[in-house]
VORO-956539 format. One line per 8 residues: number of its first residue (from 1); their letters; for each residue x, z, y of C-alpha. Coordinates in steps of 0.02 Angstrom, whole numbers, m for minus. Last residue first. Layout:
BEGIN
NUM> A> X,Z,Y | ...
//
This chain:
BEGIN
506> XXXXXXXX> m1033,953,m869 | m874,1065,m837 | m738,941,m782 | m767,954,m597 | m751,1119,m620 | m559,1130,m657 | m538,1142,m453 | m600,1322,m451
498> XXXXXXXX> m596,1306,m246 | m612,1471,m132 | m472,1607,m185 | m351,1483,m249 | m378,1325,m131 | m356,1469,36 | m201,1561,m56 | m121,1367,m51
490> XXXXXXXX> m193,1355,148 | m114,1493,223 | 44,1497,92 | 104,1365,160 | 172,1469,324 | 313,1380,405 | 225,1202,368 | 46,1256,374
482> XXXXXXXX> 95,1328,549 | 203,1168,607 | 52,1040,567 | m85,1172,612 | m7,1190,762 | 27,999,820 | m180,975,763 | m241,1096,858
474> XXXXXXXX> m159,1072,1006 | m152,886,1007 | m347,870,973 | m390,1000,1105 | m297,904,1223 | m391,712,1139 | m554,818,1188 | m498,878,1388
466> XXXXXXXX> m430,690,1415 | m237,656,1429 | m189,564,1592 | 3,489,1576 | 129,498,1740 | 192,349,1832 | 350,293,1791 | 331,141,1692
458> XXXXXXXX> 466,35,1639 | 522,178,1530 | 718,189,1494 | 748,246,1301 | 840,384,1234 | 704,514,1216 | 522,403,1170 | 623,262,1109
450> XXXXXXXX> 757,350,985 | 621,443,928 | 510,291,893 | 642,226,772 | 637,389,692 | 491,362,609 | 549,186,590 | 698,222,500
442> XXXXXXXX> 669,389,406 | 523,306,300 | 665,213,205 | 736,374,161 | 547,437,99 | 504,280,17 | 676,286,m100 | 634,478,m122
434> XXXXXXXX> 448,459,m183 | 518,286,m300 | 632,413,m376 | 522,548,m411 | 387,406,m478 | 517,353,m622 | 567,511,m637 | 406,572,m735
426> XXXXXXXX> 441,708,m819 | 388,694,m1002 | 291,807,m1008 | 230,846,m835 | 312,980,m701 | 416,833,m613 | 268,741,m549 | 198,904,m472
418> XXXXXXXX> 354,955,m414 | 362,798,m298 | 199,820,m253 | 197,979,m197 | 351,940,m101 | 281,803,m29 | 141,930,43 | 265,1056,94
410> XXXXXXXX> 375,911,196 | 211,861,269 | 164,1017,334 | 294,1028,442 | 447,1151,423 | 578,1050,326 | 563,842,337 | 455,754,267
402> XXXXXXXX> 431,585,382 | 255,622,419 | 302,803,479 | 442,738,584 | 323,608,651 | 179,718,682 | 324,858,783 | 386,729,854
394> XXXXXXXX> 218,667,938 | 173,824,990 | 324,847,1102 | 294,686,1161 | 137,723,1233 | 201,892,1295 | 355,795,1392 | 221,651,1451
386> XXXXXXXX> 304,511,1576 | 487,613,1559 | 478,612,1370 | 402,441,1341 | 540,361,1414 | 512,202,1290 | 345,234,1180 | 276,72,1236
378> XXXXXXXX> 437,m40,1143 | 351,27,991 | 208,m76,1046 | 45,10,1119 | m75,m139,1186 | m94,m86,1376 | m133,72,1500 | m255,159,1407
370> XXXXXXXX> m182,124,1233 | m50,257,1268 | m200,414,1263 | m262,303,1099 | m82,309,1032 | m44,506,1058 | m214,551,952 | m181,408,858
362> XXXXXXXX> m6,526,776 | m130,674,787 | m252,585,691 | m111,558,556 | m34,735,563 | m161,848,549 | m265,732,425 | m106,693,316
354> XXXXXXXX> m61,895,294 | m243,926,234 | m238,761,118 | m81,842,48 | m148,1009,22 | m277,921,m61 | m183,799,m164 | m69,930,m233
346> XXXXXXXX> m204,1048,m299 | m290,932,m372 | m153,869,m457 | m85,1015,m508 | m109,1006,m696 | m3,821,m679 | m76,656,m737 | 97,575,m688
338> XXXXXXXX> m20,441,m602 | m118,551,m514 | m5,672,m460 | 104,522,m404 | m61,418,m317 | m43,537,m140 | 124,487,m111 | 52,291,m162
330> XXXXXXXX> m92,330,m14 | 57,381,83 | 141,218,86 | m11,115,140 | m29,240,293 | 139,198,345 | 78,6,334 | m61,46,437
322> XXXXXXXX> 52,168,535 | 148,18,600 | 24,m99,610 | m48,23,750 | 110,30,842 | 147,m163,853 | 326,m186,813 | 308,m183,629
314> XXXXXXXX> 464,m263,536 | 505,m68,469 | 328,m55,406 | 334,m183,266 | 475,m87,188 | 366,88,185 | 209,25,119 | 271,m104,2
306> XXXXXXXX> 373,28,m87 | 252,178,m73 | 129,60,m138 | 226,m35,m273 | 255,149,m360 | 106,209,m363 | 19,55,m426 | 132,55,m557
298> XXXXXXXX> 120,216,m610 | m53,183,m618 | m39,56,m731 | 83,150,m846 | m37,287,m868 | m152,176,m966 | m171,278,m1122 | m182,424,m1044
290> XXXXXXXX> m324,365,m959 | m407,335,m1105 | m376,489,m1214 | m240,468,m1344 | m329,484,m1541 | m370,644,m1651 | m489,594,m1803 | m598,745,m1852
282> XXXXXXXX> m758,630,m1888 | m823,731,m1729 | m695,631,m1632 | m556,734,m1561 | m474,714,m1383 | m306,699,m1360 | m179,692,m1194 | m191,868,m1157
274> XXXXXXXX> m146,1003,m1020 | m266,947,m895 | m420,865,m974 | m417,694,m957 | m597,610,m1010 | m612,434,m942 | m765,490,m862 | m702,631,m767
266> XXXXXXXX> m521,588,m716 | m562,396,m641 | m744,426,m588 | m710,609,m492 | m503,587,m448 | m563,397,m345 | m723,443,m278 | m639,593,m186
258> XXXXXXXX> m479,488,m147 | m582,354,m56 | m669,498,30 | m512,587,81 | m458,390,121 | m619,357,249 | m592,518,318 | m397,472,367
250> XXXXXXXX> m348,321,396 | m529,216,448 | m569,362,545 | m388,383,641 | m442,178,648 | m619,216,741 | m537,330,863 | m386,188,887
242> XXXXXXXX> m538,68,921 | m524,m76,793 | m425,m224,804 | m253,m155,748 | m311,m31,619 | m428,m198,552 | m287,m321,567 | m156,m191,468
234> XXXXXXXX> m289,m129,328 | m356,m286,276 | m189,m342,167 | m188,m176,44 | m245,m219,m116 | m73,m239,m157 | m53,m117,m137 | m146,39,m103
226> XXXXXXXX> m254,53,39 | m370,199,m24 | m548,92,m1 | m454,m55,m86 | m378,25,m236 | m548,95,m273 | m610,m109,m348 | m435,m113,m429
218> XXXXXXXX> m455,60,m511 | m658,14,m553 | m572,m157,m623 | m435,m64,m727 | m575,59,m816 | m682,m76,m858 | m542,m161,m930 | m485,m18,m1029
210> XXXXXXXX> m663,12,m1078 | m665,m151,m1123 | m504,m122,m1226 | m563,17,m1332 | m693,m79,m1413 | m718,m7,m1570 | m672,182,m1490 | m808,134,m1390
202> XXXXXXXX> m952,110,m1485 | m910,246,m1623 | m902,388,m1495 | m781,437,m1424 | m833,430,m1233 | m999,452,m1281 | m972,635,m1179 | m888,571,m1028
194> XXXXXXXX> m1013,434,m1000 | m1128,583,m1019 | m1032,667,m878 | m1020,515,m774 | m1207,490,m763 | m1255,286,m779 | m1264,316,m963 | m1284,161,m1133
186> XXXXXXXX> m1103,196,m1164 | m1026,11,m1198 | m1136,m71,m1058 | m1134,60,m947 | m931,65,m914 | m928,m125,m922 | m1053,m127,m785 | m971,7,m701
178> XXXXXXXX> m787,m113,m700 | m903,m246,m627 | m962,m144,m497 | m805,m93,m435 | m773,m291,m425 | m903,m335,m320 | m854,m177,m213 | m701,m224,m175
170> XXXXXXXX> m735,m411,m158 | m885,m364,m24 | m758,m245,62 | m624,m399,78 | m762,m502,155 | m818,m378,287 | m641,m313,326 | m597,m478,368
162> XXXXXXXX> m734,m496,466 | m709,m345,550 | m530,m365,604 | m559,m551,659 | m696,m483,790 | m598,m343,836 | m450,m456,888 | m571,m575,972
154> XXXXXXXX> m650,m432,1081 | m827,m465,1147 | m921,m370,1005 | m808,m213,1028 | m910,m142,896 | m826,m253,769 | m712,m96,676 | m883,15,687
146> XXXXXXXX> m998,m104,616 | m892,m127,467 | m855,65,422 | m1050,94,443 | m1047,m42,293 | m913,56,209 | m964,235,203 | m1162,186,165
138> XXXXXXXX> m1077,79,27 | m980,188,m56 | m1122,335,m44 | m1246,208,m147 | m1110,163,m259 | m1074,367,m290 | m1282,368,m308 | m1285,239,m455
130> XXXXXXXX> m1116,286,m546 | m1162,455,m582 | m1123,624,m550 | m1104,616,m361 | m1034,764,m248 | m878,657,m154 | m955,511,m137 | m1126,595,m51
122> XXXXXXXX> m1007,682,93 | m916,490,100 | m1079,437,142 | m1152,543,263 | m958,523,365 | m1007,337,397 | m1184,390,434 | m1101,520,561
114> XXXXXXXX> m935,402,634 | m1116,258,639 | m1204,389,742 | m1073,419,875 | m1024,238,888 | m1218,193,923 | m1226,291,1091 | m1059,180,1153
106> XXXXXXXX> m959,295,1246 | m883,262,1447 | m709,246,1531 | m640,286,1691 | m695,468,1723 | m642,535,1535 | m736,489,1377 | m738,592,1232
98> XXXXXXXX> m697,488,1084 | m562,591,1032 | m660,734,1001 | m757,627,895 | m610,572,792 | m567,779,770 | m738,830,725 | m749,670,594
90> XXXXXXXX> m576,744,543 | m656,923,507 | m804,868,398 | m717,766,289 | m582,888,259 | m734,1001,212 | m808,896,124 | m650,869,21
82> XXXXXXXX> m637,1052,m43 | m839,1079,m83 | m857,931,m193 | m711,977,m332 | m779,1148,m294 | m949,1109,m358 | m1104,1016,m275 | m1181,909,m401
74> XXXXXXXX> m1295,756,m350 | m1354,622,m504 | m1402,785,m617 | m1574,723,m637 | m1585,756,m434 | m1509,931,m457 | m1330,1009,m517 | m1268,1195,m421
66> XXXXXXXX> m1087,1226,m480 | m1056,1413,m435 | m1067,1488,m286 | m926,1553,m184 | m906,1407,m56 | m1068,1381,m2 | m1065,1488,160 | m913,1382,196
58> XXXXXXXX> m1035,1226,185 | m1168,1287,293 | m1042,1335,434 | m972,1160,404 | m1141,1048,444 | m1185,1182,595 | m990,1128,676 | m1029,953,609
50> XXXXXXXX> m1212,956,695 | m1123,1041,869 | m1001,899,878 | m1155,754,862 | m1212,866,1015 | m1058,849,1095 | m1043,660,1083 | m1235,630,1117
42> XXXXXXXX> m1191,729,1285 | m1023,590,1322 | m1174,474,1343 | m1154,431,1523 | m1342,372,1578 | m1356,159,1638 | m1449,125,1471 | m1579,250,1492
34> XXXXXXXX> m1600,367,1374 | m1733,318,1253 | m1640,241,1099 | m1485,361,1128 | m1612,511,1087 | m1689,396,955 | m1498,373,863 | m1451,553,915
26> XXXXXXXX> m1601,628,822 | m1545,501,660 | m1377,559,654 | m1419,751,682 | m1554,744,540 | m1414,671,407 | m1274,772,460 | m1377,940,441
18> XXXXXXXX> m1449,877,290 | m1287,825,216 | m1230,1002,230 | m1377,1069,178 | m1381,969,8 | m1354,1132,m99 | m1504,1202,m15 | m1600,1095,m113
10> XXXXXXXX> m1592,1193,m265 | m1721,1085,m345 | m1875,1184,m413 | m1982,1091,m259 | m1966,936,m331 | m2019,967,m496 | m2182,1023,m430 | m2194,902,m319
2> XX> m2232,778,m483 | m2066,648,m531
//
C-alpha cells in the first residue's frame, strides 16, 4: 500500500481511538520518568481529560454516514458509534473510582492498561473482518489479565488471573476455530463478503459447518459476555481483582463483548430484521443461518438467567454475588438476541445504558466498603446510620437491578420483554424464563436491604467516600432514577443519533 493510498483514508474516522491511543502511551513514558516515590493521582486526571477529548470527537461523529477505510477492515457506523460511547463513559466512571484519597496510592500502569483495555474494545466494536475484531479481542483481554493480577503479592488475585489467563486462551482458541470454519467455506476474512457468499453454492452444500462454525464463534463469545455455562472465571476473578478493575471487567468489557457478539453473529450469518429467508440467485428461497439455529441461543438465554440468578442466592461474599448477578443479565441481554427481534438493537443498548449506571454504581458502594475489610453481605449490616447517602444510592442500584418501576432497569427489562414478545411466533419460552429470574432476583437484592436498614452494624464509626467515587454516586444514582422516570431521554437520543440498520449495509 503507496502513501498515496494512505493519505485518501478518512482517517478522521479513527479519532476517537487516536485520542485514546496517544494518551495511553504519553501516560505510560510520563509514569516511566516520574519518580517512583511521586502520587500519581495526575496520570489519573489526565487519562480523564483523553476520554473527555476521545468522546467530544465521537459526538461530533455522530451524524455522518458510514465512513469504511483500511481495505474496509475498520468501519465506523452507528452500530460502532452507540457502544463507543458506553465504552467511553464507564472507563470515565472506573477511573473516577480509582482516584486515590490520603491513605491509599495508584499504580501508573493501571491507568494505561483501563486505556489499552478500553483501545480494544473501541476497535471490536468498528471491525469488518475477522482479522482486526481478533486483534481488538485480544488487546481487550490480555490488558484484562494484567489488570485482575496487578496486586502481584495477593494470593486471591493471583488465582483470579490465572484462571482468567487459561480460560481466555480456551475462549479465544475456540473463537478462532469457528473463523477458521467461517474462511474456509467462503474464501473472505471481511464479514460483509462472508455475508455476501453466504448462499452461495459452497455453503449451502455444507450447511452444517457453517453451523458449526457458527456454534464455536457463539461458544468462543459466550465467555467474554459471561453466559453459562461458560461462566465459571467470572466469580474468582470479580472477587480477586480490584473492585475498579471488576466494575471494568462487568461492565465495558461486556458492552464490548456484546459489540463483537450482535456485529459477527447478525452480520455474517445474514439476518435481516423482518425476515427469516434469503434467495439464492438460482431463485431458491431457504431459512437464513441464524434462523436456523435460534433454538441454541434460546438456550443459552435461558440457562444464563437461570444459573445466574439461583447460583447467586448461596453467595455471601459481595463480589460473587454480583458476578453471578452479572451472569443473569448477560442472558436479559441474550432475549432480543435469541428471539431475533427488530428491536434488538434498540433493546440491548438502552439496556447496556441502564446496566452501566447501575452496576458501577453498585462497586461504586463496594469499593468505598472494601476499605475497611473483605465486603460480605453480612458488611452491609447498619449501613443506613454508618452512610445514609451511601445507602441511599445503593437502593436505588439494587431496586433498579432488580426491575422494579421507576429505575432504569425496570424500562430496560421492559424493552426486552416486549421485544421478545413482538416476534413471530412470540417467544414465551424466554418471557417466562425473564420473569422466573426476575422473582428469584428479588431475594438477594433485597437480602441486602434487609441488612443495610434492619440490621445492627458492628461498626459504628462513620464511612469516608473519596471526591471521584462522590461524583460516581451522583451521577450514576440520577441517571438511574432519571432514565427510569423519563425513558424517553435516552430512546429519542438512539432515534435521532443511531440508524442501527447500518450495520447491515455493506
Amino acid at each position: 500500500m503507496d502513501m498515496e493510498t494512505l493519505l485518501q483514508y478518512e482517517w478522521n474516522s479513527m479519532w476517537p481511538e487516536f485520542t485514546i491511543l496517544l494518551t495511553a502511551v504519553a501516560l505510560s513514558l510520563i509514569d516511566l520518568f516520574m519518580n517512583k516515590k511521586k502520587d500519581r493521582s495526575l496520570l489519573i486526571w489526565l487519562a480523564l481529560a483523553g476520554i473527555a477529548v476521545a468522546i467530544v470527537c465521537l459526538v461530533l461523529q455522530f451524524d455522518d454516514g458510514v465512513v469504511s477505510i483500511l481495505n474496509e477492515t475498520y468501519r465506523l457506523d452507528s452500530f460502532a458509534k452507540a457502544f463507543k460511547f458506553l465504552m467511553l463513559i464507564g472507563t470515565g466512571f472506573v477511573l473516577l473510582l480509582g482516584v486515590p484519597d490520603e491513605s491509599t496510592s495508584v499504580r501508573g500502569e493501571y491507568i494505561y492498561l483501563i486505556l489499552t483495555a478500553l483501545l480494544g474494545g473501541m476497535m471490536m466494536a468498528s471491525s469488518a473482518d475477522l482479522i482486526t475484531l481478533f486483534v481488538g479481542l485480544e488487546l481487550l483481554s490480555l490488558s484484562s489479565y494484567v489488570l485482575v493480577g496487578i496486586r502481584k503479592t495477593n494470593p486471591l488475585a493471583n488465582e483470579a488471573a490465572f484462571k482468567y489467563v487459561v480460560n481466555g486462551g480456551i475462549a479465544t482458541a475456540i473463537t478462532l476455530f469457528g473463523m477458521s470454519y467461517l474462511y474456509g467455506l467462503t474464501g473472505e476474512t471481511n464479514i460483509y463478503e462472508i455475508q455476501g457468499l453466504m448462499g452461495s453454492d459452497v455453503v449451502t452444500d455444507n450447511r452444517f459447518l457453517a453451523v458449526f462454525a457458527f456454534l464455536m464463534i457463539v461458544v468462543g463469545l459466550a465467555f467474554k459476555i459471561t453466559a453459562a455455562p461458560f461462566h465459571m472465571w467470572a466469580p474468582d476473578v470479580y472477587q480477586g481483582a480490584e473492585t475498579p478493575v471488576t466494575a471494568f471487567l462487568s461492565v465495558v468489557s461486556k458492552i464490548a463483548g456484546f459489540a463483537i457478539m450482535l456485529r459477527l453473529l447478525m452480520v455474517p450469518f445474514v439476518f435481516a430484521p423482518g425476515t427469516g429467508e434469503i434467495i439464492t440467485p438460482d431463485g431458491i428461497s431457504y431459512e437464513t443461518l441464524l434462523v436456523s439455529v435460534r433454538p441454541y441461543l434460546v438456550l443459552l438465554a435461558i440457562v444464563t438467567i437461570l444459573v445466574g440468578n439461583v447460583i447467586a442466592l448461596r453467595q455471601l461474599n459481595a463480589k460473587r454475588l454480583f458476578a453471578y448477578s452479572s451472569i443473569a443479565h448477560a442472558g436479559y441481554l441474550l432475549v432480543p438476541l435469541a428471539a431475533l427481534s427488530e428491536l434488538v438493537f434498540e433493546a440491548v443498548w438502552f439496556y447496556l445504558t441502564a446496566y452501566l449506571l447501575m452496576n458501577i454504581g453498585a462497586f461504586a458502594v463496594i469499593h468505598v466498603m472494601s476499605a475497611e475489610e473483605e465486603v460480605t453481605v453480612a458488611s452491609f449490616a447498619g449501613l443506613f446510620k454508618r452512610a445514609p447517602y451511601l445507602t441511599i444510592a445503593m437502593s436505588i442500584y439494587l431496586l433498579s437491578l432488580a426491575g422494579i418501576p421507576l429505575t432504569a432497569g425496570f424500562i430496560g427489562k421492559f424493552e426486552i420483554f416486549m421485544s421478545a414478545l413482538g416476534t413471530e411466533p412470540k417467544r414465551y419460552l424466554l418471557v417466562t424464563a425473564m420473569l422466573a429470574g426476575t422473582v428469584l432476583s428479588y431475594v438477594y437484592y433485597f437480602g441486602l436491604f434487609v441488612q443495610m436498614y434492619f440490621r445492627p452494624s458492628k461498626r459504628q464509626t462513620p464511612v469516608t467516600i473519596s471526591n471521584g467515587v462522590t461524583a460516581v454516586l451522583a451521577i450514576t444514582a440520577a441517571g438511574t432514577v432519571l432514565l427510569g422516570v423519563f425513558p424517553s431521554i435516552a430512546l429519542t437520543f438512539i432515534h435521532d443519533h443511531f440508524q442501527f440498520l447500518e450495520i447491515f449495509n455493506p
